[in-house]
ZAGULUM-150218 format. One record per atom (N, C-alpha, C, O): x, y, z. Coordinates in steps of 0.001 Angstrom, whole numbers, padded with zeros to 6 digits, always signed. Each point is the difference from the previous one (the first is absolute). Example, Ala and Ser with C-alpha at 12.3 -4.5 7.8 and 13.67 -1.06 7.14 Angstrom:
+013190-005690+007800
-000890+001190+000000
+000900+001200+000000
+001036-000019+000665
-001386+001069-001385
+000820+001190+000060
-000770+001090+000730
+000509+001108+000169
% end
This chain:
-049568+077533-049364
+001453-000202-000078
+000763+001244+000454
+001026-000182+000655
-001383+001311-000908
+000639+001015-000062
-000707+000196+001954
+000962+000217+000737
-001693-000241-000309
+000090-000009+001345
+000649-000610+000671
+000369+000350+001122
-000031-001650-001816
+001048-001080+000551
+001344+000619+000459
+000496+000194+001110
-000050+000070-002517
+001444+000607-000128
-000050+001095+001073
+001024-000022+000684
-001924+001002-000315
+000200+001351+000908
-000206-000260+001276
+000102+000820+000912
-000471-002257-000789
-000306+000039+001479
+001501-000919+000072
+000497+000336+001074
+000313-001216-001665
+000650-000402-000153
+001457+000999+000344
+000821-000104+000911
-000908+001013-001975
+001488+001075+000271
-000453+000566+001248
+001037+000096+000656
-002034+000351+000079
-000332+000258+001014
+000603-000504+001430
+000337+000633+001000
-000334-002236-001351
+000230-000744+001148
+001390+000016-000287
+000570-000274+001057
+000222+000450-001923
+001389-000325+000112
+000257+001477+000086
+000922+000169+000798
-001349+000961-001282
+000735+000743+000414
+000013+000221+002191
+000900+000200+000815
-002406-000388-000710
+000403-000162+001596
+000868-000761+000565
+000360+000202+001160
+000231-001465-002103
+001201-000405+000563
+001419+000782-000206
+001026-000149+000663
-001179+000734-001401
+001406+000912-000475
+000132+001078+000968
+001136+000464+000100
-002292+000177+000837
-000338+000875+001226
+000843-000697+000971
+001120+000315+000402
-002031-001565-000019
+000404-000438+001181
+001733-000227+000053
+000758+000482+000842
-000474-001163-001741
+001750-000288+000058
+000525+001054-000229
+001206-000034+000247
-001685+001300-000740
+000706+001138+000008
+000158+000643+001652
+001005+000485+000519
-002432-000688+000092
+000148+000342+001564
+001074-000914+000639
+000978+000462+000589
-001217-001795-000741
+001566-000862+000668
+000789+000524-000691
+000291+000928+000755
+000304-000778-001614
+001214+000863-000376
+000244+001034+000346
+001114+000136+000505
-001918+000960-000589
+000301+000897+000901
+000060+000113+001244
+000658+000982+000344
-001072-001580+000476
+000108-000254+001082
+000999-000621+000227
+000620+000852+000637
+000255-002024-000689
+001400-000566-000326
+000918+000899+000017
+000968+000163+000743
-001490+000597-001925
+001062+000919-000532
+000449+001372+000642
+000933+000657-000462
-001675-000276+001572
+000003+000728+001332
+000559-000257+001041
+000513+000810+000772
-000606-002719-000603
+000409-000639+001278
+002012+000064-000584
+001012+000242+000658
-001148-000475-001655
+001095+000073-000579
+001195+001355+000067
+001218+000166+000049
-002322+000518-000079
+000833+001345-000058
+000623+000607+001341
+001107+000465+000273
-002765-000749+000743
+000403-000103+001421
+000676-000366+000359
+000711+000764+000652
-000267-002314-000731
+000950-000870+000489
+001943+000452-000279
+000953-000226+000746
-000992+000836-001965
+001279+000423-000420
+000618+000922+000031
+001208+000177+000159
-002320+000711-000370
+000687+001646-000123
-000909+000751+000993
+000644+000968+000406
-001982-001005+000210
-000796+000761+000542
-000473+001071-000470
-000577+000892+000623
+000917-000979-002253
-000643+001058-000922
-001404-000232-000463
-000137-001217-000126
-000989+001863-000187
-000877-001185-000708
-000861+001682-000088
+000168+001026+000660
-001063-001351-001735
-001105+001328-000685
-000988-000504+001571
-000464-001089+000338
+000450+002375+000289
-001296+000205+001205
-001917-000488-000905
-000865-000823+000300
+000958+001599-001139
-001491-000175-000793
-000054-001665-000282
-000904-000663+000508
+002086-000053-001477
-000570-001393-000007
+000254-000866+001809
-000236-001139+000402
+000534+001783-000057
+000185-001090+001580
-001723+000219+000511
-000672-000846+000589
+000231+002209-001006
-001220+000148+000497
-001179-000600-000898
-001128+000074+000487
+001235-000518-001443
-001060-000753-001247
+000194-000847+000831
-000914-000086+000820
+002121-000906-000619
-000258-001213+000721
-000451-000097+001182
-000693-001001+000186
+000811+001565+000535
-000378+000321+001460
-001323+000154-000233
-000847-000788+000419
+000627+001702-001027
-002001+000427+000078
-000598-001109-000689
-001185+000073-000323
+002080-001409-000019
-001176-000916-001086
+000035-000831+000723
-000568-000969-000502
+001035+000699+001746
-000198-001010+001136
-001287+000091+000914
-000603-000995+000404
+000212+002441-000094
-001666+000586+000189
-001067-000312-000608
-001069-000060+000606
+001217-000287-002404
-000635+000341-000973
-000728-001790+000010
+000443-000735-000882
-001454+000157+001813
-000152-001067+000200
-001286-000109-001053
-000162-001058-000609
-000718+002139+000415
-001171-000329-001203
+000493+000757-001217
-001057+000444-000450
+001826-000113-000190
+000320+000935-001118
-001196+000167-001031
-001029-000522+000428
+000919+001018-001470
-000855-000519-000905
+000581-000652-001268
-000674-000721-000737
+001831+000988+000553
+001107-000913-000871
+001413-000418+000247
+000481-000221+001111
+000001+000152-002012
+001715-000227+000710
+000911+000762+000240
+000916+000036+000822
-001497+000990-002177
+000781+001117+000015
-000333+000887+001440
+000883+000426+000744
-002363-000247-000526
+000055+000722+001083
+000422-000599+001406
-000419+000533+001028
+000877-001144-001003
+000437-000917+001460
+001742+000775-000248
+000481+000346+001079
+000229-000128-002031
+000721+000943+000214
+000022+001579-000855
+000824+000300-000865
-001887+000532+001335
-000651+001042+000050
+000064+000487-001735
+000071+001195-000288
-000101-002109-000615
+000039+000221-001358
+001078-000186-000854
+001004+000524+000481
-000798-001066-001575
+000835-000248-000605
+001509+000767-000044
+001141-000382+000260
-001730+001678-000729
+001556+000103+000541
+000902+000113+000919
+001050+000514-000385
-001118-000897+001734
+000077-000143+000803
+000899-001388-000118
+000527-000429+001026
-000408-000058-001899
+000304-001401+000167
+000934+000079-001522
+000001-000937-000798
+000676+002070+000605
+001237+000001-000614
+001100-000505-000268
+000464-000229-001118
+000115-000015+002401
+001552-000115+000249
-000379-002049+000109
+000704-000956-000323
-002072+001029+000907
-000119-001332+000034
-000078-000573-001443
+000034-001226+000101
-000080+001420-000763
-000611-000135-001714
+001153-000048-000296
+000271-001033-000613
+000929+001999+000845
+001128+000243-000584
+001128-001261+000416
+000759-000567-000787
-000897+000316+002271
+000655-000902+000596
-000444-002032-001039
+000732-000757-000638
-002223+000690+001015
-000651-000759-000842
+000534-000602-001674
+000377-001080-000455
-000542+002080+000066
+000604-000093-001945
+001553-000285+000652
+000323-001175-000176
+000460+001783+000713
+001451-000067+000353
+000101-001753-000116
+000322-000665-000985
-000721+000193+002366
-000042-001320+000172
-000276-001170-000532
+000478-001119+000189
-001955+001822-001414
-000332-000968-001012
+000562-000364-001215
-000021-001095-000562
+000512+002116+000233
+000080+000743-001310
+001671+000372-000247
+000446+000433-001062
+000040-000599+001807
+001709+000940-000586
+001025-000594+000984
+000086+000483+001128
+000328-001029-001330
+000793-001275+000321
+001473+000989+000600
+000616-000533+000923
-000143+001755-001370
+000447+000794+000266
+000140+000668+001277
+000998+000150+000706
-002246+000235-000545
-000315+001080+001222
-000474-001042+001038
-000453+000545+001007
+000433-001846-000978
-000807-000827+000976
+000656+000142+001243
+001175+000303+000209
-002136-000576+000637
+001240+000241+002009
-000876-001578+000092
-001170-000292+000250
+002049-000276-000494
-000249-001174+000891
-000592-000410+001539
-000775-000911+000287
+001633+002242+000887
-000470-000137+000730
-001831+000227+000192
-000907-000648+000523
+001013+001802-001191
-001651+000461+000031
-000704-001297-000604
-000486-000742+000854
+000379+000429-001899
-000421-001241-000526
-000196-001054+001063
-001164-000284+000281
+002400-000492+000511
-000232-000816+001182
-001147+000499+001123
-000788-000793+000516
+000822+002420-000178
-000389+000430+000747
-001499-000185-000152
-000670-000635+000814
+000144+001262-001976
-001412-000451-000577
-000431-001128+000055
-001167-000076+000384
+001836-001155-000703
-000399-001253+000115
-000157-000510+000847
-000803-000931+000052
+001718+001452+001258
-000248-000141+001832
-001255+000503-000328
-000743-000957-000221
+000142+002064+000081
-000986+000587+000966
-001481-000855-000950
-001016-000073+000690
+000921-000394-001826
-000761-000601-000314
-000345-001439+000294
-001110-000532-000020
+002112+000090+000256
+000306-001330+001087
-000761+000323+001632
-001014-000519+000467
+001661+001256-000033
-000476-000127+001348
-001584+000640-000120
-000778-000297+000906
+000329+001113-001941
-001629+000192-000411
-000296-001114-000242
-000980-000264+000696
+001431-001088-001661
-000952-000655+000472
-000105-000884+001147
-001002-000681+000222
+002333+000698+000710
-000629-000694+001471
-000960+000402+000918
-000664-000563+000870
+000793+001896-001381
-000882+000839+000494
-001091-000016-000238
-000699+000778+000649
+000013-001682-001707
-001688+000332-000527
-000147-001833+000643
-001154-000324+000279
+001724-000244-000170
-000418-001244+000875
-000103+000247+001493
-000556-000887+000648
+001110+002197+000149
-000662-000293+001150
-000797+001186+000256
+000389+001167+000064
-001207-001493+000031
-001412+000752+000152
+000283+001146+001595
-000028+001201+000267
+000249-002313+000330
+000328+000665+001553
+000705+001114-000162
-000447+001110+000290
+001980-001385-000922
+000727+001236-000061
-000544+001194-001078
+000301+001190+000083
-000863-001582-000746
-000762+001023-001441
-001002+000690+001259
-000165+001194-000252
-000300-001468+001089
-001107+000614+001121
+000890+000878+000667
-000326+001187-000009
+001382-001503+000590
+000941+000573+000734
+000502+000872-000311
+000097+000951+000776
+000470-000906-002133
+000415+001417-000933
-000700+000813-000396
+000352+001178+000052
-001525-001537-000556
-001117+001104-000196
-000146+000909+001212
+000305+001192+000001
-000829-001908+001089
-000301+000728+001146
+001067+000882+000858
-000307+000978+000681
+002137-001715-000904
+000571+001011-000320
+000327+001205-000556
+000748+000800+000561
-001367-000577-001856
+000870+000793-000461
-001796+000929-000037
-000035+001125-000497
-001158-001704+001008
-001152+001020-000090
+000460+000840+001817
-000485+001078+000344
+001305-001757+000390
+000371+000557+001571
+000765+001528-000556
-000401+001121+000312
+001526-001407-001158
+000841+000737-000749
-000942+001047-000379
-000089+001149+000431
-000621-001775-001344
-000845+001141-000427
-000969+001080+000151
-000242+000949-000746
-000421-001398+002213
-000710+000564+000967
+001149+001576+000674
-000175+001214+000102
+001380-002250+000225
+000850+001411+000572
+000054+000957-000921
+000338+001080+000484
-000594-001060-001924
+001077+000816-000808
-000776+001249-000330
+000633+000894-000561
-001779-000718+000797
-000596+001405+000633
+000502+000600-001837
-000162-000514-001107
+000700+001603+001503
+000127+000573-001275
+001884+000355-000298
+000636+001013-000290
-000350-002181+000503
+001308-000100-000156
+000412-000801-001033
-000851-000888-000034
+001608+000691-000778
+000722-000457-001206
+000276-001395+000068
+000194-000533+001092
-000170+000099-001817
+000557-001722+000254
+001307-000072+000333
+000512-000857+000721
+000102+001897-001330
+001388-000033+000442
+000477+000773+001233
+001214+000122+000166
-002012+000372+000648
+000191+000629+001375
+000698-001355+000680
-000309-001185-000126
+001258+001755+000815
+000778-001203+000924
-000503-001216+000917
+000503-001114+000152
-002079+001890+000618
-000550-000564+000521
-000682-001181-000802
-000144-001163+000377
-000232+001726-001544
-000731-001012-000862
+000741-001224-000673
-000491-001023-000477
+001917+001449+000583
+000822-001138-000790
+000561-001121+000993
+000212-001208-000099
-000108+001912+000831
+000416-000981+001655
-001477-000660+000115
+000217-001086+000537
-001248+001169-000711
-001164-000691+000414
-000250-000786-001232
-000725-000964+000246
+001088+001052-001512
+000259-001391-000792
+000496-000456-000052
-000346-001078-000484
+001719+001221+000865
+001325-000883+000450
-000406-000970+000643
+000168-001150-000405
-001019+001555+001972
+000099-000802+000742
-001121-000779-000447
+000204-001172+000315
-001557+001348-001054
-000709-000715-000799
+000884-001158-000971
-000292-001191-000106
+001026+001639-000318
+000953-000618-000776
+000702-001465+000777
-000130-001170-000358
+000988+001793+001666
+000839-000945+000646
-001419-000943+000466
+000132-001215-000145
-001437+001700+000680
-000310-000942+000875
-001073-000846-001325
-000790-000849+000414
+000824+001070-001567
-000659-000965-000469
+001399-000729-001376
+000596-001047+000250
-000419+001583-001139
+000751-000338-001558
+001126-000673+000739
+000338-001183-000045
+000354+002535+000980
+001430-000998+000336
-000221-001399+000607
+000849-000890+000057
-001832+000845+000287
+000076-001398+000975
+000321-001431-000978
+000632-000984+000384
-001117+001136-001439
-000285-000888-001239
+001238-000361-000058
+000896+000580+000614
-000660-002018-001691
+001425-000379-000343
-000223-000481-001123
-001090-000486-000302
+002555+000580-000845
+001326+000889+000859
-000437+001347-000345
-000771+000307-000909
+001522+000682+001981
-000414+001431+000342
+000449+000259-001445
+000903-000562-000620
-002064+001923+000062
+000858+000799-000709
+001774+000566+000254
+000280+000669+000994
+000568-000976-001822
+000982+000544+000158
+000329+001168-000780
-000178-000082-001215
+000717+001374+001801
+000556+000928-000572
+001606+000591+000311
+000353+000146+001170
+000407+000118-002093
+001336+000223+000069
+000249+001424-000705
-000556+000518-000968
+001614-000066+001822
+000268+001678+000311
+001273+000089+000517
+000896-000806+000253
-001108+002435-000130
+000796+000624+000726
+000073-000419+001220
-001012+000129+000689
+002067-000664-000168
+000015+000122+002072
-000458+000774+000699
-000651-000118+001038
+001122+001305-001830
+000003+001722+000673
-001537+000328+000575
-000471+000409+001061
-000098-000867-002509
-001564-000156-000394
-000961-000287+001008
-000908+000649+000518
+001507-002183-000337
-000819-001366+000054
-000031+000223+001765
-000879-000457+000731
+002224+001380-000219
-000240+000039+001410
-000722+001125+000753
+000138+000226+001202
-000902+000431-002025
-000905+001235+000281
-001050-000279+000494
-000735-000066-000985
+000021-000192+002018
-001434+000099-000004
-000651+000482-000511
-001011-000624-000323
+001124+001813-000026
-001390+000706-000840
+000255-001268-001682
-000887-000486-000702
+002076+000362+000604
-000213-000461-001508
-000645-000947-000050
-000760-000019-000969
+000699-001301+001986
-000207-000889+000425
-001356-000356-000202
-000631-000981-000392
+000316+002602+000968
-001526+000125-000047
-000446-000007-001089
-001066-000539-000300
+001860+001178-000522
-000696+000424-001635
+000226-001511-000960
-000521-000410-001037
+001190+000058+001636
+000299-001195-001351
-001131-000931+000424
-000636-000620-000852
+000359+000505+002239
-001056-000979+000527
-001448+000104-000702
-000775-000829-000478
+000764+002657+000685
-001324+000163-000400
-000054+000429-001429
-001072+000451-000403
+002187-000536-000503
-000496-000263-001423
-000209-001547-000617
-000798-000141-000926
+001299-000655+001290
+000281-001150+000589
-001608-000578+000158
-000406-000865-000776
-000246+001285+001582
-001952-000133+000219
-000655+001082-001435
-001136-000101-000464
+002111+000999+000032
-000922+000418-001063
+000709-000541-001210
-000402+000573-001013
+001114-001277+000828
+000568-001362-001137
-001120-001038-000107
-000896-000189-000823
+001317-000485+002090
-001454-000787+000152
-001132+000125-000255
-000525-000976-000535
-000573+002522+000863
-000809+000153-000480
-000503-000153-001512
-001063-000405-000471
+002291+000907-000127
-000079-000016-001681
+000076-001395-000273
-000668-000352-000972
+001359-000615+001623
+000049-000962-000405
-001188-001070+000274
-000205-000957-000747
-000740+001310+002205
-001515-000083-000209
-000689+000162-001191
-000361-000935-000715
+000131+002377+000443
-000824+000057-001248
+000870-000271-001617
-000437+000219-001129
+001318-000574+001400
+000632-000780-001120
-000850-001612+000317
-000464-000157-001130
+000209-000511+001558
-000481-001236+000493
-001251+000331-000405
-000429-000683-000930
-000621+001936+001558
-001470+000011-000204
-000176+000087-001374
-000932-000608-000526
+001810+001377-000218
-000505+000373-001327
+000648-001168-001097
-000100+000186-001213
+000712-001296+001727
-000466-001339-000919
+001668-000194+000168
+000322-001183-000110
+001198+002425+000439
+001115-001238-000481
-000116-001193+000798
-000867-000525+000698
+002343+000225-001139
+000503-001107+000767
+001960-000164-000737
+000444+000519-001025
+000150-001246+001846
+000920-000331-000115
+000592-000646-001923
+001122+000093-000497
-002351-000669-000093
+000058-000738-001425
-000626+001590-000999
+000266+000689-000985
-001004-000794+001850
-000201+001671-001015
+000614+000850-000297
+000010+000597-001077
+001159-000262+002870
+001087+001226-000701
+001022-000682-001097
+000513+000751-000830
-000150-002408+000801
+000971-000575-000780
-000457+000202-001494
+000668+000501-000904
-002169-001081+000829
-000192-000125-001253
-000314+001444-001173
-000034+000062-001229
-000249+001480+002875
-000493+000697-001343
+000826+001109+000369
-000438+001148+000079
+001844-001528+000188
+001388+001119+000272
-000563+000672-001370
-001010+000695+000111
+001567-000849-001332
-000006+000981-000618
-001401+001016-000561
+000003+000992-000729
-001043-001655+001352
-001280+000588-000248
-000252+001061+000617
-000322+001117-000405
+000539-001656+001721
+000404+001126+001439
+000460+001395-000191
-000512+001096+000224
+002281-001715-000983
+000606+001044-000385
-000645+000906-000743
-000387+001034+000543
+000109-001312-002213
-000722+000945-000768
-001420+000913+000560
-000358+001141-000292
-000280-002199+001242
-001223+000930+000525
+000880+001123+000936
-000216+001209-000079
+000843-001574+000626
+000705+001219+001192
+000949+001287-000895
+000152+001197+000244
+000297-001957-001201
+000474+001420-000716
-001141+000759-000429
+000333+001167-000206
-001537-001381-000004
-000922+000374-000419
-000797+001321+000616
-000374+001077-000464
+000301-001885+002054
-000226+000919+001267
+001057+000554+000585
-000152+000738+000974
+001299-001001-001456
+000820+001194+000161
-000085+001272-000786
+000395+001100+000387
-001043-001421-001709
+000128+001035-001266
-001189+000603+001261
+000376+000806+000852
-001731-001296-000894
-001122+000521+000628
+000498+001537+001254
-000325+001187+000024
+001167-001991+000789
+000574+000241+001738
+000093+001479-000830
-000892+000849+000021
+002325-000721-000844
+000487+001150-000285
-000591+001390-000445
+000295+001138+000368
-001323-001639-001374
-001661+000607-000797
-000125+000261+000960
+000519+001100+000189
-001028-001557+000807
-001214+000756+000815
+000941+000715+001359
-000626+000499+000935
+001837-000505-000931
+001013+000804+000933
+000872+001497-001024
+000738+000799+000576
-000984-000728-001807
+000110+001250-001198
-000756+000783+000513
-000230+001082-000541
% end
């Protein structure tokens, strides 16, 4: 029994990971889109967990728990506090888990993106995920596989923003590392009835690994 239960909080806390990576990731595209402000270090967790195709857990697919902070923080926000909620982000998340799963029905395009973003990865030599070159080459990973899908993810912004190319680039290619999280949100057992039914379970485990995040950043 007691193995039950640990392999049990186990599997849900890897779901509290994964929707913390779509949230954070959202919550970047978000920031991009409006202000063009956004923390460089979490743009790069997401970016480097789009590489991270064998991890050995969930956490390490974005390079360790705490790492996945602001996503945790964003997460409880949305679940949990009716207050602080952004609606938009909320819609935004639910796009990108939507178009993940049109995405796990076609096989063809799941071939196409991989081998994209391993082309990406071949260039990136010893350069950063967030080097320019590297974000423009998931973008366009991005446009030529996710965008094609319907209806497109939509995101709403700044004009100022939204008419930048480079930003363009960045929202695209957090945008493929949303998605990713929202992959291994799928591998590690959610689904759409799962985030409904265990909102507040979610919540309490993520305040939890937030207490954790902070501990091990003292």
């Amino acid at each position: 029994m007691a193995k039950n239960n640990t392999e049990r909080l186990r599997m849900l806390e890897s779901h509290v990971i994964a929707l913390a990576g779509v949230f954070q990731a959202c919550q970047l595209v978000r920031q991009a889109a409006t202000s063009g402000r956004f923390e460089p270090t979490e743009v790069e967790t997401s970016l480097a967990s789009v590489f991270r195709f064998d991890a050995d857990s969930p956490a390490d697919v974005f390079g360790g728990l705490p790492n996945l902070r602001q996503g945790l923080i964003a997460l409880i926000a949305q679940l949990d506090n009716q207050a602080e909620r952004d609606l938009q982000l909320t819609q935004l998340a639910v796009s990108v888990l939507r178009t993940e799963r049109k995405l796990s029905a076609k096989r063809d395009m799941l071939g196409k993106l991989r081998s994209g973003i391993e082309r990406v990865q071949a260039r990136r030599s010893d350069l950063p995920p967030t080097a320019p070159a590297i974000v423009s080459g998931l973008a366009g990973v991005y446009s030529e596989t996710l965008s094609t899908l319907r209806p497109r993810i939509t995101v709403h912004g700044n004009p100022q923003q939204l008419s930048q190319e480079t930003r363009v680039e960045q929202i695209r290619a957090l945008l493929l590392a949303a998605t990713r999280a929202a992959v291994l949100w799928r591998q590690v057992g959610g689904g759409q009835w799962t985030l409904l039914l265990r909102r507040s379970q979610y919540a309490m485990l993520a305040r939890g690994m937030l207490a954790r995040c902070t501990i091990d950043r003292a």
